[in-house]
LUMLUMDREN-2810 file (N, C-alpha, C; in Angstrom, 1 decimal):
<atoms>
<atom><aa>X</aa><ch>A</ch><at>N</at><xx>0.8</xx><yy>-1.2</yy><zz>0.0</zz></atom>
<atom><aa>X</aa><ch>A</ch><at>CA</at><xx>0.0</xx><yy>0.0</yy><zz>0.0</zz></atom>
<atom><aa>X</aa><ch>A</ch><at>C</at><xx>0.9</xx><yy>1.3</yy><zz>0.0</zz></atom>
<atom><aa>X</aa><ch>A</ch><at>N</at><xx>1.9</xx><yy>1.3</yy><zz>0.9</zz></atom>
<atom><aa>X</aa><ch>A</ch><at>CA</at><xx>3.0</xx><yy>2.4</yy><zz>0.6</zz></atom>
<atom><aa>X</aa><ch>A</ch><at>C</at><xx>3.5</xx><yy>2.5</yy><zz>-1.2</zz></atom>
<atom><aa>X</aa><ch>A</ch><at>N</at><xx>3.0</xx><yy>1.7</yy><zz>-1.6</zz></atom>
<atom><aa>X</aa><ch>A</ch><at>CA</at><xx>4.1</xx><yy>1.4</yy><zz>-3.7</zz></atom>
<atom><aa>X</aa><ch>A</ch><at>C</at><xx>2.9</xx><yy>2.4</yy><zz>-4.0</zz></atom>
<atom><aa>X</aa><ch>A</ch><at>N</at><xx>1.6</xx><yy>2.2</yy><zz>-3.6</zz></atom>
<atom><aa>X</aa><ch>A</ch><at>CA</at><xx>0.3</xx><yy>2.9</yy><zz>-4.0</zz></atom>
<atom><aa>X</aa><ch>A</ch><at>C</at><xx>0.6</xx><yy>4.4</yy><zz>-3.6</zz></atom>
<atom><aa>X</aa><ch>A</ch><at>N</at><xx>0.7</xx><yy>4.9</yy><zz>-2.5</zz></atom>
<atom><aa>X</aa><ch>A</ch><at>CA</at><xx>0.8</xx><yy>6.2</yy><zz>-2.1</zz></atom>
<atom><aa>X</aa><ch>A</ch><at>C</at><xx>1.9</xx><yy>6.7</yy><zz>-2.7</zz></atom>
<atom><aa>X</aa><ch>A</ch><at>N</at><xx>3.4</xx><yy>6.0</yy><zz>-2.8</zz></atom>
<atom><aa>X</aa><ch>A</ch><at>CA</at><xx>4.4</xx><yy>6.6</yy><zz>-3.6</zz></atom>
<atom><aa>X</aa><ch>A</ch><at>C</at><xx>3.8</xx><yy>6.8</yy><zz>-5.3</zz></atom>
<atom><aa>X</aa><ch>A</ch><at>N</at><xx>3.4</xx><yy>5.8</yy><zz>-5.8</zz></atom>
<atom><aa>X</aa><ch>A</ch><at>CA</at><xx>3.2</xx><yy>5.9</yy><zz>-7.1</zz></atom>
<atom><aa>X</aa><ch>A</ch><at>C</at><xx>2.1</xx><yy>7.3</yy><zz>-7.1</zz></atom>
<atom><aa>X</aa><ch>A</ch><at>N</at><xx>1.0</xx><yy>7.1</yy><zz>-6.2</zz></atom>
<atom><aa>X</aa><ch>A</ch><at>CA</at><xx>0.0</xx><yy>8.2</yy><zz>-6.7</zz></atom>
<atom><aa>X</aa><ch>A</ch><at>C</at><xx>0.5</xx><yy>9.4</yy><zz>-6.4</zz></atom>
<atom><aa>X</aa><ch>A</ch><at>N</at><xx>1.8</xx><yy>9.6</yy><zz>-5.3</zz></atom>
<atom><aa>X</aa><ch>A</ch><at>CA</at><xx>2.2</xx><yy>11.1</yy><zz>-5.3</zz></atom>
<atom><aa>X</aa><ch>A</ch><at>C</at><xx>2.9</xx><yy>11.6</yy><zz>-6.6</zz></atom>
<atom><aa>X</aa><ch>A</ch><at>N</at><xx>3.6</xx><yy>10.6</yy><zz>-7.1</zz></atom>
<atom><aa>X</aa><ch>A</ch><at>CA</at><xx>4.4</xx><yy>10.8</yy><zz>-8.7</zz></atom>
<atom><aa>X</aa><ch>A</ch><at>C</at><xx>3.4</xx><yy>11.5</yy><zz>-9.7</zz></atom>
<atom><aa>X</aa><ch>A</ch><at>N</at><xx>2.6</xx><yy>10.5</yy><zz>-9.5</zz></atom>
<atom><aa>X</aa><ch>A</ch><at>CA</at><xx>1.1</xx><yy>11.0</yy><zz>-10.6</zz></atom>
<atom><aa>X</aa><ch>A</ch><at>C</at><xx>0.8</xx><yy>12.2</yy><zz>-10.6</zz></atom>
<atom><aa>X</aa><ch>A</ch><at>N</at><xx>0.4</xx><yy>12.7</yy><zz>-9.0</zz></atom>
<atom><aa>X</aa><ch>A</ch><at>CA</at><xx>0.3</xx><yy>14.1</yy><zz>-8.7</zz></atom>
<atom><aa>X</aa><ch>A</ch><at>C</at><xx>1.2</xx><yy>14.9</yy><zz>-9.2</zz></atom>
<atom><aa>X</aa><ch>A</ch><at>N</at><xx>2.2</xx><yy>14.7</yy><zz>-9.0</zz></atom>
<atom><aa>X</aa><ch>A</ch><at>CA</at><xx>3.0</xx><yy>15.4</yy><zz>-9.2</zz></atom>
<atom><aa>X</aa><ch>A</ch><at>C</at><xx>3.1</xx><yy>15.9</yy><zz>-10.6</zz></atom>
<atom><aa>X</aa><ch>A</ch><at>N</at><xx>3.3</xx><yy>14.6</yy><zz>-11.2</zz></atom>
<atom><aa>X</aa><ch>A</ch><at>CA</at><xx>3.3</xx><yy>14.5</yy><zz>-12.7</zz></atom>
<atom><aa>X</aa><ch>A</ch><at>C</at><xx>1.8</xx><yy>15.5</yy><zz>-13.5</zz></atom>
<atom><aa>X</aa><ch>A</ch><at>N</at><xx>1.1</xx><yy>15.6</yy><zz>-12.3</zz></atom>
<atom><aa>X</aa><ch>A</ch><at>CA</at><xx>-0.4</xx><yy>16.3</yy><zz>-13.3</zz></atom>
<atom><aa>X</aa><ch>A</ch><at>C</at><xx>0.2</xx><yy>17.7</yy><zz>-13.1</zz></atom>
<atom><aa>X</aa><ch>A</ch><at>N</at><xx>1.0</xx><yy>17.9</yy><zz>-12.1</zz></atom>
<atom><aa>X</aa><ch>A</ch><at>CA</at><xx>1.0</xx><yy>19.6</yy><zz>-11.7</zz></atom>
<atom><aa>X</aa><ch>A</ch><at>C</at><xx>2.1</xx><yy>19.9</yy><zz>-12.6</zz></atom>
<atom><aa>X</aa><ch>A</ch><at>N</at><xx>2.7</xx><yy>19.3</yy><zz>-12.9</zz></atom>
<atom><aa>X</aa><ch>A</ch><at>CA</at><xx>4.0</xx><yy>19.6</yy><zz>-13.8</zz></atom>
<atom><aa>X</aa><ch>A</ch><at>C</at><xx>3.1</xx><yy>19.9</yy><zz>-15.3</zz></atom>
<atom><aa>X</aa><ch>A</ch><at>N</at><xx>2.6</xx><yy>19.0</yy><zz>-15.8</zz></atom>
<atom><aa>X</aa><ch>A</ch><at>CA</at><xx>1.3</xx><yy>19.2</yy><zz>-17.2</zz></atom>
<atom><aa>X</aa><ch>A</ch><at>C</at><xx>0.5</xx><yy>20.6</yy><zz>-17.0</zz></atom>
<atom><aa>X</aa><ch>A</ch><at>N</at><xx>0.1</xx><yy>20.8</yy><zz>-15.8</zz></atom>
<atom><aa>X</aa><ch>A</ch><at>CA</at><xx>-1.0</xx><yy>21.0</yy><zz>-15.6</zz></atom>
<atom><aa>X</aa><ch>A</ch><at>C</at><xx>-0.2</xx><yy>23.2</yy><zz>-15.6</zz></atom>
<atom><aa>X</aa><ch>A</ch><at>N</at><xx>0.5</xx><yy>23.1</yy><zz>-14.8</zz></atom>
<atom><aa>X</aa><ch>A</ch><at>CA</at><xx>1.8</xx><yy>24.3</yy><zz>-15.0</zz></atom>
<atom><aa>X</aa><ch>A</ch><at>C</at><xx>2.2</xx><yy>24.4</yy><zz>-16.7</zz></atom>
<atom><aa>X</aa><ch>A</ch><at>N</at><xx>2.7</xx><yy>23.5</yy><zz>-17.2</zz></atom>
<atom><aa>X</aa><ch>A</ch><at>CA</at><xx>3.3</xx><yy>24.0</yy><zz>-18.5</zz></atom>
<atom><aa>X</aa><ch>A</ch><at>C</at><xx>2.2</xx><yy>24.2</yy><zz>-19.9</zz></atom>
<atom><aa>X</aa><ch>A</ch><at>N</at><xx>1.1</xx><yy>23.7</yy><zz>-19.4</zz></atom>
<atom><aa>X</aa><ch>A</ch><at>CA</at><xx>0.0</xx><yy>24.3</yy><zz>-19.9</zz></atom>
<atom><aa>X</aa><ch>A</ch><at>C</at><xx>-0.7</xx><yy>25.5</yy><zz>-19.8</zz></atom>
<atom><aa>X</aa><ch>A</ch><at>N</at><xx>-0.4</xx><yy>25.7</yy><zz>-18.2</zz></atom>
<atom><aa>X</aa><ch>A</ch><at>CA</at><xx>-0.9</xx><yy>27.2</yy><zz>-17.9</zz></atom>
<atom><aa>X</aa><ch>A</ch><at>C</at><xx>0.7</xx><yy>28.1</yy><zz>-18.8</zz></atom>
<atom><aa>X</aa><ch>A</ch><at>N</at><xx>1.4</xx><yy>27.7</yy><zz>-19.0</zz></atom>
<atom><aa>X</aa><ch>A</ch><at>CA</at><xx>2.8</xx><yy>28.4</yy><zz>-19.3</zz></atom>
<atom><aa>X</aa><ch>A</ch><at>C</at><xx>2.5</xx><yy>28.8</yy><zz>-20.6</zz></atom>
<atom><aa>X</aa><ch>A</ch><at>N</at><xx>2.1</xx><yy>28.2</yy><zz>-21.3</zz></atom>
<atom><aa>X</aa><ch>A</ch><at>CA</at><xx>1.5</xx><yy>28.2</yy><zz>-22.7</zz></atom>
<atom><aa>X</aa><ch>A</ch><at>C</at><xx>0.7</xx><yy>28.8</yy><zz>-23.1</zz></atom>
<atom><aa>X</aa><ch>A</ch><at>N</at><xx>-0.5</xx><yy>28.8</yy><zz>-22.3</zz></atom>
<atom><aa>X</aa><ch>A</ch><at>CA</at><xx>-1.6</xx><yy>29.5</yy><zz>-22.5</zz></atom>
<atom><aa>X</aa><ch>A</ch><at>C</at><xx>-1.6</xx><yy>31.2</yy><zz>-22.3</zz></atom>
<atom><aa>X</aa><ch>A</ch><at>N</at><xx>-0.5</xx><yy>31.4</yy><zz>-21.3</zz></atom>
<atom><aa>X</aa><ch>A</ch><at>CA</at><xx>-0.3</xx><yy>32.7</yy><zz>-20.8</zz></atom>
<atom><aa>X</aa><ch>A</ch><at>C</at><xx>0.2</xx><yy>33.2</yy><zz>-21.5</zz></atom>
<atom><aa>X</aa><ch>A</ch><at>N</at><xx>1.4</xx><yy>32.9</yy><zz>-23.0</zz></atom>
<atom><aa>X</aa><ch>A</ch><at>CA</at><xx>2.1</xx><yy>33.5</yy><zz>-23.7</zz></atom>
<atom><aa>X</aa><ch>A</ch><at>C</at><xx>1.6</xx><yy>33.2</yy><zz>-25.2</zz></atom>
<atom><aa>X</aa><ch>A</ch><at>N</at><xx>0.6</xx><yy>33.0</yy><zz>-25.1</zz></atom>
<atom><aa>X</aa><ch>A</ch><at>CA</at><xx>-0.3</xx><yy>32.4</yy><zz>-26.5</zz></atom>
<atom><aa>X</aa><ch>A</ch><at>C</at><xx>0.4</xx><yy>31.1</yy><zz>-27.3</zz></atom>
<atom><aa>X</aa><ch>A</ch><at>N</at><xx>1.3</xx><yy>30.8</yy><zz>-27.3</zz></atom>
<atom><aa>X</aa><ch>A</ch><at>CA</at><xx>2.2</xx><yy>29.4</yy><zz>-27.8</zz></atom>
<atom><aa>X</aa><ch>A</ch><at>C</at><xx>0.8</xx><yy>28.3</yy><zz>-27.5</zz></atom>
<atom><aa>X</aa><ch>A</ch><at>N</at><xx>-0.9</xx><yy>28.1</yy><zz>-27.3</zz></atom>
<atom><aa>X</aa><ch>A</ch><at>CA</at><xx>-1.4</xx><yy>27.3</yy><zz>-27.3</zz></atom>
<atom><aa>X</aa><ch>A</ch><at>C</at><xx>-2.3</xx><yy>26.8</yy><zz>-28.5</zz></atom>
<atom><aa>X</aa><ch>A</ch><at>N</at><xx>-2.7</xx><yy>26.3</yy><zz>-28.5</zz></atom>
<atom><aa>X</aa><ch>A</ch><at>CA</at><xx>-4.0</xx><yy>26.2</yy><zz>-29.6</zz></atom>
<atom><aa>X</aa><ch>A</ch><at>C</at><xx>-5.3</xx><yy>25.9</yy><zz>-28.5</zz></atom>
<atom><aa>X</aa><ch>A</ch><at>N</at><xx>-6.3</xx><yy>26.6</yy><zz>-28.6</zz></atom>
<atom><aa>X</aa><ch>A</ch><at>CA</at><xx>-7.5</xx><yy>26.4</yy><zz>-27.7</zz></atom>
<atom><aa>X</aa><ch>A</ch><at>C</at><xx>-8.1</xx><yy>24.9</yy><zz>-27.3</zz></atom>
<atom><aa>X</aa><ch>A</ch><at>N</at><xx>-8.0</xx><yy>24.3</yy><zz>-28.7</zz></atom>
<atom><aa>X</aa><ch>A</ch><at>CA</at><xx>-8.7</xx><yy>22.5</yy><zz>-28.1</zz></atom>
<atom><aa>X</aa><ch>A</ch><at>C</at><xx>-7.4</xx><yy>21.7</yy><zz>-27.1</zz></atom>
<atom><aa>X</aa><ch>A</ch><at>N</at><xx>-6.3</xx><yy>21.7</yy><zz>-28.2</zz></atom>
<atom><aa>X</aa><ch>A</ch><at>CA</at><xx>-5.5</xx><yy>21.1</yy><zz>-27.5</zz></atom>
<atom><aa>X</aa><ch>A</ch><at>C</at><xx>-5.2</xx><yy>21.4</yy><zz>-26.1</zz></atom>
<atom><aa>X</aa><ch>A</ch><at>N</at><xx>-5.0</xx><yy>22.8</yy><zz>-25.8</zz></atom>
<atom><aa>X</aa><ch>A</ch><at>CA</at><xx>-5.3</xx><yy>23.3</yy><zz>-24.3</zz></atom>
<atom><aa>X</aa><ch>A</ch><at>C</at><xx>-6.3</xx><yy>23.2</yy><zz>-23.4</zz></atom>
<atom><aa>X</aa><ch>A</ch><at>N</at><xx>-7.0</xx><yy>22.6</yy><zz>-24.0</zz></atom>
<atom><aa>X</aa><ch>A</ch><at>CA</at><xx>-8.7</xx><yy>22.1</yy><zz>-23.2</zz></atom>
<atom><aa>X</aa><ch>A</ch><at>C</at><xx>-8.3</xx><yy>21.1</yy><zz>-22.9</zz></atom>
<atom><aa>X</aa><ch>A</ch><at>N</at><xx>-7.7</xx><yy>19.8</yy><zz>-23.8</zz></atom>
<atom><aa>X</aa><ch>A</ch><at>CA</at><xx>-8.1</xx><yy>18.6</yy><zz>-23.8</zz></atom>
<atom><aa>X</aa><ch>A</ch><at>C</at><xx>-6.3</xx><yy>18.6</yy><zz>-22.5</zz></atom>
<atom><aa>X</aa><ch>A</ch><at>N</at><xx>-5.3</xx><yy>18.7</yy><zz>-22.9</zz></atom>
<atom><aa>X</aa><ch>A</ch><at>CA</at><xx>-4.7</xx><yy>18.7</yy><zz>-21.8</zz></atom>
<atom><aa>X</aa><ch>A</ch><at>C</at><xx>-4.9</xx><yy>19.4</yy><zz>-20.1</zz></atom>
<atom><aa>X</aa><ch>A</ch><at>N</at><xx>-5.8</xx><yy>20.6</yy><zz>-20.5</zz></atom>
<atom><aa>X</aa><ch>A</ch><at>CA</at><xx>-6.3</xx><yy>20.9</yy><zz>-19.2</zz></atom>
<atom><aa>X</aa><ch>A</ch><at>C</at><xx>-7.1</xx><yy>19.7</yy><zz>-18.3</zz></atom>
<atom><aa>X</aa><ch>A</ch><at>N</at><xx>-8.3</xx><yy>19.0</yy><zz>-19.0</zz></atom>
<atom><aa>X</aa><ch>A</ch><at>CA</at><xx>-8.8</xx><yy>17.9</yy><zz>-18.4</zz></atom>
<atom><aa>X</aa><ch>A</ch><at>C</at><xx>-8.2</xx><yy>17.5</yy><zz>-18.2</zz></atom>
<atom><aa>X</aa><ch>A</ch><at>N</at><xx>-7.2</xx><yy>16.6</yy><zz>-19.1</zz></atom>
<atom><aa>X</aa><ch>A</ch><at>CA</at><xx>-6.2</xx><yy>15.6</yy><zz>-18.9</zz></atom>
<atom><aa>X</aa><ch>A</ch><at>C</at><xx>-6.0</xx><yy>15.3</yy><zz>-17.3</zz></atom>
<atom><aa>X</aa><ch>A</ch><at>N</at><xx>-5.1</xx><yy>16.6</yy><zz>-17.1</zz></atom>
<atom><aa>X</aa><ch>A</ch><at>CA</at><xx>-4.4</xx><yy>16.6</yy><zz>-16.1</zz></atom>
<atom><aa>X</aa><ch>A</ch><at>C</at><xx>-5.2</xx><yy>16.7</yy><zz>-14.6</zz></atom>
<atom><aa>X</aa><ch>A</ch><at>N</at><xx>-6.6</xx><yy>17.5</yy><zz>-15.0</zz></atom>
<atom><aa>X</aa><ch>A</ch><at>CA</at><xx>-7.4</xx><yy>17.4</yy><zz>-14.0</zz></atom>
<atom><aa>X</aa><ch>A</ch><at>C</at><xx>-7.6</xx><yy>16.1</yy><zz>-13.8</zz></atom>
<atom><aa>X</aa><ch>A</ch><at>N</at><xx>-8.2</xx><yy>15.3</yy><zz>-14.4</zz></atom>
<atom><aa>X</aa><ch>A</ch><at>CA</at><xx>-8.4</xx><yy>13.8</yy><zz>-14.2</zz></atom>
<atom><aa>X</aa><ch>A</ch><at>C</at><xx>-7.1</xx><yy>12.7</yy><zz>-13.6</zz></atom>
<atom><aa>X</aa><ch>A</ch><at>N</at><xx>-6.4</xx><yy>13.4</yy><zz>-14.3</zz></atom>
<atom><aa>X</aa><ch>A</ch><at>CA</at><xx>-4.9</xx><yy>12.5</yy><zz>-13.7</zz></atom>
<atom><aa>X</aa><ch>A</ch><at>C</at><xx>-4.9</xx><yy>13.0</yy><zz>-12.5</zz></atom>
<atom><aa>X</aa><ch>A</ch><at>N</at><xx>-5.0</xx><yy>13.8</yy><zz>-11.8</zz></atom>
<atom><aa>X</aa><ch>A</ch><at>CA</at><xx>-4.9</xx><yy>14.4</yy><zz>-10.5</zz></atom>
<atom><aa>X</aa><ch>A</ch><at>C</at><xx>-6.2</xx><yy>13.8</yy><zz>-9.9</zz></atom>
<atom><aa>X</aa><ch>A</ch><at>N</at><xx>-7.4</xx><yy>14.0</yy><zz>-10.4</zz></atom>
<atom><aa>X</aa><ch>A</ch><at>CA</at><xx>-8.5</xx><yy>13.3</yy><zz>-9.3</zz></atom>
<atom><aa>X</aa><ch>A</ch><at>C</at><xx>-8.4</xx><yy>11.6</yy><zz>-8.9</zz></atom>
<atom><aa>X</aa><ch>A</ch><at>N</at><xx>-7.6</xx><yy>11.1</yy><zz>-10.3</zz></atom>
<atom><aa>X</aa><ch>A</ch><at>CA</at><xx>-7.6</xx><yy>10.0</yy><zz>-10.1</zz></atom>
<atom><aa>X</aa><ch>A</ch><at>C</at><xx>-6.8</xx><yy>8.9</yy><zz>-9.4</zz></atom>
<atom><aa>X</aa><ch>A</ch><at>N</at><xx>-5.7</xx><yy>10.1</yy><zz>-9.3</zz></atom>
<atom><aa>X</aa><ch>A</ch><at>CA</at><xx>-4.4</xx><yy>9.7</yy><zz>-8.5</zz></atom>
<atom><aa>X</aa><ch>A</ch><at>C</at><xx>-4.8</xx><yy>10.0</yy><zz>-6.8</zz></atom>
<atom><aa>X</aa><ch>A</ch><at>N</at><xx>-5.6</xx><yy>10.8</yy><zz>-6.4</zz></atom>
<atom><aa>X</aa><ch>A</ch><at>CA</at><xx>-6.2</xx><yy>11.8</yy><zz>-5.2</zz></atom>
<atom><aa>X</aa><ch>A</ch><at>C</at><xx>-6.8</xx><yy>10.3</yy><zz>-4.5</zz></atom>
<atom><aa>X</aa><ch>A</ch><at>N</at><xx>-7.7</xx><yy>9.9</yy><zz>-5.6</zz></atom>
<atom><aa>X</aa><ch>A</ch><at>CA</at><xx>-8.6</xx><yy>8.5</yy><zz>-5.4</zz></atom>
<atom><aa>X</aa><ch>A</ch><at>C</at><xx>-8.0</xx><yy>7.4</yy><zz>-5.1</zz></atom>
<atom><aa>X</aa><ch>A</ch><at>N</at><xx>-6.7</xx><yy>7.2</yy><zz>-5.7</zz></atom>
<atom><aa>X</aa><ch>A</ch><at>CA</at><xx>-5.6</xx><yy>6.0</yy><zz>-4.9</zz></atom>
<atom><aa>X</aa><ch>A</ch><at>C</at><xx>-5.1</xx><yy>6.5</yy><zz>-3.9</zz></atom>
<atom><aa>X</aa><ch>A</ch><at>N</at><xx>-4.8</xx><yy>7.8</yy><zz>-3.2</zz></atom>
<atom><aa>X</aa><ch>A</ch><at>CA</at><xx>-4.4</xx><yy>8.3</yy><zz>-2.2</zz></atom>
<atom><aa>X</aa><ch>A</ch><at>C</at><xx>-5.2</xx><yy>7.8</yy><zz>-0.8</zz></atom>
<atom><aa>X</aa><ch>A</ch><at>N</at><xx>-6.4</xx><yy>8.1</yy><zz>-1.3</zz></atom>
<atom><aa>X</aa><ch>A</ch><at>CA</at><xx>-7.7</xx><yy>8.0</yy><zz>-0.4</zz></atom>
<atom><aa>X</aa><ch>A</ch><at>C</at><xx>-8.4</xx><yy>6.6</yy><zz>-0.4</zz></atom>
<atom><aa>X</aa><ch>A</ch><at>N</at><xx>-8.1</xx><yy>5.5</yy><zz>-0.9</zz></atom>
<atom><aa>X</aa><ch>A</ch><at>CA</at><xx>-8.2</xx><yy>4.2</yy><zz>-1.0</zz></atom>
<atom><aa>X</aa><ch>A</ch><at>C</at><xx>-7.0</xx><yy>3.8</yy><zz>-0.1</zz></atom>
<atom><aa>X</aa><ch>A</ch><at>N</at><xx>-6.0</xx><yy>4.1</yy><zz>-0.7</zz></atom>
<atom><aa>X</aa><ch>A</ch><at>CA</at><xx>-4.9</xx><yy>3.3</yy><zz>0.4</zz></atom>
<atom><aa>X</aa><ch>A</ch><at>C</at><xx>-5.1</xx><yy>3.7</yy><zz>2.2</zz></atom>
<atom><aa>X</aa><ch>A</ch><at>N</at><xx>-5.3</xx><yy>5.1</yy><zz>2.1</zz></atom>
<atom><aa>X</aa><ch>A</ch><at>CA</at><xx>-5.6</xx><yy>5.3</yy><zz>3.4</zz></atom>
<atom><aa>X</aa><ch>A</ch><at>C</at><xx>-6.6</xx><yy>4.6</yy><zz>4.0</zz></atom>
<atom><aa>X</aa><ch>A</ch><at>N</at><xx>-7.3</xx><yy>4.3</yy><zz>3.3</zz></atom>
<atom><aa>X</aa><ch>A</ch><at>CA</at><xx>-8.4</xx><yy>3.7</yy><zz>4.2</zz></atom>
<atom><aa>X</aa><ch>A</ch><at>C</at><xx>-7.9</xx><yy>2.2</yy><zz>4.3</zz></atom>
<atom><aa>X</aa><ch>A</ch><at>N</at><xx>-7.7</xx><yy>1.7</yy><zz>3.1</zz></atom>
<atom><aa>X</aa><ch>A</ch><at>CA</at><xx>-7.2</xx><yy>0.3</yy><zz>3.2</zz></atom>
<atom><aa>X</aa><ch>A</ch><at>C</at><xx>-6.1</xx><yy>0.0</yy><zz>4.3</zz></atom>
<atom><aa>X</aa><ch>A</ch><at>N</at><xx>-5.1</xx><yy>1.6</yy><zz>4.6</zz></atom>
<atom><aa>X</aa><ch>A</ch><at>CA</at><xx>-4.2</xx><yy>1.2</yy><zz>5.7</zz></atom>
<atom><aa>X</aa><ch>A</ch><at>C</at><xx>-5.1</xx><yy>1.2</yy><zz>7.0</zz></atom>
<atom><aa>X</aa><ch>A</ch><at>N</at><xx>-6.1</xx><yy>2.5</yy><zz>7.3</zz></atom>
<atom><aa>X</aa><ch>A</ch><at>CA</at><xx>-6.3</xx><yy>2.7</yy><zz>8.6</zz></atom>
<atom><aa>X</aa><ch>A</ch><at>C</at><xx>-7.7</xx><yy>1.3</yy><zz>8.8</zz></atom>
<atom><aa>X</aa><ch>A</ch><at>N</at><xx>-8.1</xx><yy>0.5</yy><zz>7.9</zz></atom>
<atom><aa>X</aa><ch>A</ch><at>CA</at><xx>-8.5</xx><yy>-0.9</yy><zz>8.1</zz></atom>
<atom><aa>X</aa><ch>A</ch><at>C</at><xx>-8.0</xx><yy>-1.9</yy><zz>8.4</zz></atom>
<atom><aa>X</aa><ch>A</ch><at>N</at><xx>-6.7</xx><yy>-2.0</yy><zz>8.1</zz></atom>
<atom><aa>X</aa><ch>A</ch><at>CA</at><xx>-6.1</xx><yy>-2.9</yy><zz>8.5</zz></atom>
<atom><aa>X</aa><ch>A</ch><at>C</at><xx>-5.3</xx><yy>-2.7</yy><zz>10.3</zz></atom>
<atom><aa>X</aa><ch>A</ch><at>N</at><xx>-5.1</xx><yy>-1.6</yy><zz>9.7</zz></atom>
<atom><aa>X</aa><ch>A</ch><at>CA</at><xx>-5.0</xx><yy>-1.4</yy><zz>11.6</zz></atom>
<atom><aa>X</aa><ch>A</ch><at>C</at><xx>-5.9</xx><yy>-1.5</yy><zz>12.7</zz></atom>
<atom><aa>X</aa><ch>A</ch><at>N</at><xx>-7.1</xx><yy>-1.1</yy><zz>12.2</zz></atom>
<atom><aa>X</aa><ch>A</ch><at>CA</at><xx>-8.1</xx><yy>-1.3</yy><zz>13.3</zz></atom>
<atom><aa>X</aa><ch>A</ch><at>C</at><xx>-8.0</xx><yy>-2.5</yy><zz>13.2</zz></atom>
<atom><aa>X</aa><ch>A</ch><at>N</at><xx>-7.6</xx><yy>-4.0</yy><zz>12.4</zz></atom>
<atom><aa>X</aa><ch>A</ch><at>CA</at><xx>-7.9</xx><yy>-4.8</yy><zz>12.7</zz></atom>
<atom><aa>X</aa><ch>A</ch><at>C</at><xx>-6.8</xx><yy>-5.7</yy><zz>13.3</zz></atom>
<atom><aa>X</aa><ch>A</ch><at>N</at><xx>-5.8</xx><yy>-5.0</yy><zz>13.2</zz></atom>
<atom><aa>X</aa><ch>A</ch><at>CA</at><xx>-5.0</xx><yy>-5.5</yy><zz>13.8</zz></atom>
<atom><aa>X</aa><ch>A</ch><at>C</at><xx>-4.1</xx><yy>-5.0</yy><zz>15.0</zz></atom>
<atom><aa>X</aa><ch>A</ch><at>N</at><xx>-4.8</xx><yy>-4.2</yy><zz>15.4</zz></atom>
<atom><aa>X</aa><ch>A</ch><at>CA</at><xx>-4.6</xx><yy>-3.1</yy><zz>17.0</zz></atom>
<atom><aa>X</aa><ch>A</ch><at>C</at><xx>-5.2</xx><yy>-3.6</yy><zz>18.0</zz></atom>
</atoms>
């Protein structure tokens, strides 16, 4: 469950790095409007969905504790 939290903070991480050089783009017009949309979700979703293994493992850890406390 720790490989789960390491991997999903990478993810995170990985969306804000997308999710920044998109905003980087957009701010100096170097974007094209769709393509800037579709990576804007992108990264939103890579981030909710990485959020969602975050919040699965914690539970799955603090379950197994209560059951073995």
């Amino acid at each position: 469950m720790i490989d789960a939290l390491n991997i999903a903070a990478t993810g995170l991480q990985s969306a804000e790095t997308r999710l920044e050089g998109t905003a980087h783009r957009t701010a100096f017009g170097r974007a094209e409007p769709v393509s800037t949309s579709v990576d804007l979700i992108t990264s939103i979703r890579d981030a909710e969905a990485n959020a969602n293994v975050v919040r699965t493992s914690d539970d799955m850890v603090g379950t197994l504790l209560d059951l073995f406390a």
